[in-house]
C-alpha positions in Angstrom: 0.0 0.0 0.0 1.4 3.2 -0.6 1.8 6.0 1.8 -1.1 8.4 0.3 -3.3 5.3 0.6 -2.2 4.2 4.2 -2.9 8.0 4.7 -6.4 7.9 4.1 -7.1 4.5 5.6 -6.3 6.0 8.8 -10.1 7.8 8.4 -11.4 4.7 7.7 -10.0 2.2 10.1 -7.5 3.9 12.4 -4.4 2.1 10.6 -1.1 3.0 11.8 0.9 6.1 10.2 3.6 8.3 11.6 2.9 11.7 11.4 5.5 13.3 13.0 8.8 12.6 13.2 9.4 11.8 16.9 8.4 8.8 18.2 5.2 9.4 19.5 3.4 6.2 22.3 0.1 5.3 23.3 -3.7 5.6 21.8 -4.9 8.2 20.5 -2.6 9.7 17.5 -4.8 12.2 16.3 -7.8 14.3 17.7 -11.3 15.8 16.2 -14.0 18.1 17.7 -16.9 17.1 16.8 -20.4 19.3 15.5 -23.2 17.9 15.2 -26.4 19.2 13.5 -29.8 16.9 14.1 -32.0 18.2 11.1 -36.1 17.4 11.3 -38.5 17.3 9.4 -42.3 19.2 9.0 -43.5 16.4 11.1 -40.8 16.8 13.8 -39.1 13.6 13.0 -35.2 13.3 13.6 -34.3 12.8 9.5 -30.4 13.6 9.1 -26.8 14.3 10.8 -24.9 16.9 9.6 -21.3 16.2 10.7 -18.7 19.1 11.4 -14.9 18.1 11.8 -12.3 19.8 12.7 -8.9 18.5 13.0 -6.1 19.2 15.4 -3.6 21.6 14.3 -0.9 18.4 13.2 -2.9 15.7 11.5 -5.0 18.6 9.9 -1.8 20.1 8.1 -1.0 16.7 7.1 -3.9 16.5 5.2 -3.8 19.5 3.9 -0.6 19.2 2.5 -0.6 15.7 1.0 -4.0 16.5 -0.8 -2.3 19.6 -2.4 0.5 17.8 -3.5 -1.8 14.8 -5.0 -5.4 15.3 -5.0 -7.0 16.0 -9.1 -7.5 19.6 -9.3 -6.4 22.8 -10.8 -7.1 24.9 -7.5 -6.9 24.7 -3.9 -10.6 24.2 -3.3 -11.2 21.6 -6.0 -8.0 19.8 -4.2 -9.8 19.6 -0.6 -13.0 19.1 -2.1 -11.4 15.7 -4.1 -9.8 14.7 -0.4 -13.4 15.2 1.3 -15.1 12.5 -1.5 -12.5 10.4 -1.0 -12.4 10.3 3.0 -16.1 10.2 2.8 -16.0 6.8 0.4 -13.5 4.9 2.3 -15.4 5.9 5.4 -18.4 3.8 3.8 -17.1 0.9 5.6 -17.5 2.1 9.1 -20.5 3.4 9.1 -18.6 6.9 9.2 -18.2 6.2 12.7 -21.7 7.2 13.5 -23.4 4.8 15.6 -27.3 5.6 16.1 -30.4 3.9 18.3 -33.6 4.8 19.0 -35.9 2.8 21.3 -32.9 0.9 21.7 -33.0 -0.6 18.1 -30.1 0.4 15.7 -30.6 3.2 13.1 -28.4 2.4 9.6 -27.3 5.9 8.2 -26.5 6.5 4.5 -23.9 9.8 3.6 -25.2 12.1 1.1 -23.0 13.3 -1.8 -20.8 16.2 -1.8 -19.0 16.6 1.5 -16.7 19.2 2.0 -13.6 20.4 3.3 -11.7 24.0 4.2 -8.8 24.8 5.7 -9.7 28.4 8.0 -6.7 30.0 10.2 -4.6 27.0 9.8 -7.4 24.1 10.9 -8.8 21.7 8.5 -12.9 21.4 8.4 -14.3 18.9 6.9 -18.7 18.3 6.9 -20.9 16.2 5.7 -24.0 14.7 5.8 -25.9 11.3 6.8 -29.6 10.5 6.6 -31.7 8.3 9.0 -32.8 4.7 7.3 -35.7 5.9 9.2 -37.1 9.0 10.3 -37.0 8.9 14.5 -39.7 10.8 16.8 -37.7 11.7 19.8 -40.9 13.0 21.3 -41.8 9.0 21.4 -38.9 7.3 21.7 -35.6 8.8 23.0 -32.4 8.4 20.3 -29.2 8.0 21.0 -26.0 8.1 18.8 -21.9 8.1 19.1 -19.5 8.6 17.0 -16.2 6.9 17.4 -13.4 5.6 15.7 -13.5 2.0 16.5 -9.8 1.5 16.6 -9.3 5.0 18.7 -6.4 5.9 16.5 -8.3 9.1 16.5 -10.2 10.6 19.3 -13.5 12.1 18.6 -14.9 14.4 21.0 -17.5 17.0 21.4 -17.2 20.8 20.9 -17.7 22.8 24.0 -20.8 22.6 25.4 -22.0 19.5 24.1 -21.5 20.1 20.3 -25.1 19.1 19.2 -27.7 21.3 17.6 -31.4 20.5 17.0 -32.7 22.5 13.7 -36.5 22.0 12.3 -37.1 21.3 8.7 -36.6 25.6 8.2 -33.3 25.6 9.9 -34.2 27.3 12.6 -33.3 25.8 16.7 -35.6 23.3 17.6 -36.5 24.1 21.5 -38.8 21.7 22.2 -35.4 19.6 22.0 -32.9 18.7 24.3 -29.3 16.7 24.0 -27.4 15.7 27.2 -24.1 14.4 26.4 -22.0 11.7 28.9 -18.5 11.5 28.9 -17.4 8.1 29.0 -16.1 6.5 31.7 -13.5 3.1 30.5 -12.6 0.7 33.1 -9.2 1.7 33.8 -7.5 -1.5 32.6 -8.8 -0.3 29.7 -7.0 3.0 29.6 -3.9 1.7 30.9 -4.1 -0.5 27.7 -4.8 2.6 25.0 -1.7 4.4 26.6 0.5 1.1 25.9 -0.8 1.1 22.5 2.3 2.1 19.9 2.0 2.5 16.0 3.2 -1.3 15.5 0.4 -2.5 18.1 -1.9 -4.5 17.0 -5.7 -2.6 18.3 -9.1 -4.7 19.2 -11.4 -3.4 16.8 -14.3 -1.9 18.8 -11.3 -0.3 21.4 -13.1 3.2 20.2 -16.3 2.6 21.7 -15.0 2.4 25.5 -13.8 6.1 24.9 -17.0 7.4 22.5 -19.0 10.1 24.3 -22.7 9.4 24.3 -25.2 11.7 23.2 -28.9 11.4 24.4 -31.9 13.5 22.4 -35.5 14.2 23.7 -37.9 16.3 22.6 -41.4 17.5 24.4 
């Protein structure tokens, strides 16, 4: 695999990849705040995610850099726009780390097309957008979602408050709606392990989850 591929799999799976020179130990390697955006519909229902990334300062530059020297395109923009399709794709896989219930029962998501991606005062944004397989009252039953890399190469968290917005089907703030965020809490056997972790380590798949933040959505 080459290093631009290897790259990108990191998005998708949490692979290994040094992105700094210096040896750097222990789970995670790279860090996103999170934005997210629950979009409803005339009826009230719970229809989409809009996802807002935002790298750290290190692994964002990264990116930025290797997509201008070989992403298609004849400008900047088109450059970042070609990186955010192609995270977006190999992301596919995973679900794009979103992990949704409602009544308890899982909720399958499905990206929309054209993500994008900006770099703004040296950070690196990138958004797109998932729909619902089904639309969820949150007034009847009470959803649920994380979002998580399962490998926790990359630690997802929260902006400041909690990072979540309700918006009805005319964009506007939903306040019938509320979303309470819990930090997680992982056995401490289970830290001890992530800080262990190296590049060369071999990761349990669904390590991510013990570290996701859980957000909680109910509306009057």
């Amino acid at each position: 695999m080459s290093p631009r591929s290897l790259l990108y799999a990191i998005l998708a799976a949490g692979l290994v990849w040094l992105l700094v020179s210096a040896p750097v130990q222990a789970h995670p390697h790279a860090w996103i705040d999170l934005e997210i955006t629950l979009e409803r519909d005339d009826e009230g229902r719970i229809t989409h995610m809009l996802h807002r990334w935002r790298f750290d300062p290190t692994y964002g530059q990264y990116l930025y850099e290797d997509a201008l020297a070989h992403q298609e395109g004849a400008t900047e923009d088109e450059k970042l726009q070609a990186l955010a399709r192609e995270i977006l794709g190999n992301l596919e896989e995973y679900e794009w780390y979103s992990h949704v219930e409602a009544g308890g029962r899982a909720i399958g998501v499905e990206a929309e097309p054209d993500p994008s991606m900006r770099m703004e005062d040296g950070l690196l944004f990138f958004r797109f957008r998932l729909a619902l397989d089904e639309p969820v009252d949150a007034a009847r039953e009470v959803l649920e979602y994380k979002v998580y890399d399962p490998t926790y190469f990359i630690e997802i968290l929260h902006e400041e408050p909690a990072g979540t917005r309700m918006v009805e089907a005319d964009g506007l703030a939903s306040p019938d709606c509320r979303a309470e965020l819990e930090r997680p809490r992982p056995d401490p056997q289970l830290v001890a392990k992530a800080m262990m972790l190296d590049y060369g380590a071999t990761v349990d798949y669904d390590l991510g989850r013990h570290f996701a933040e859980r957000v909680t959505v109910r509306c009057d």
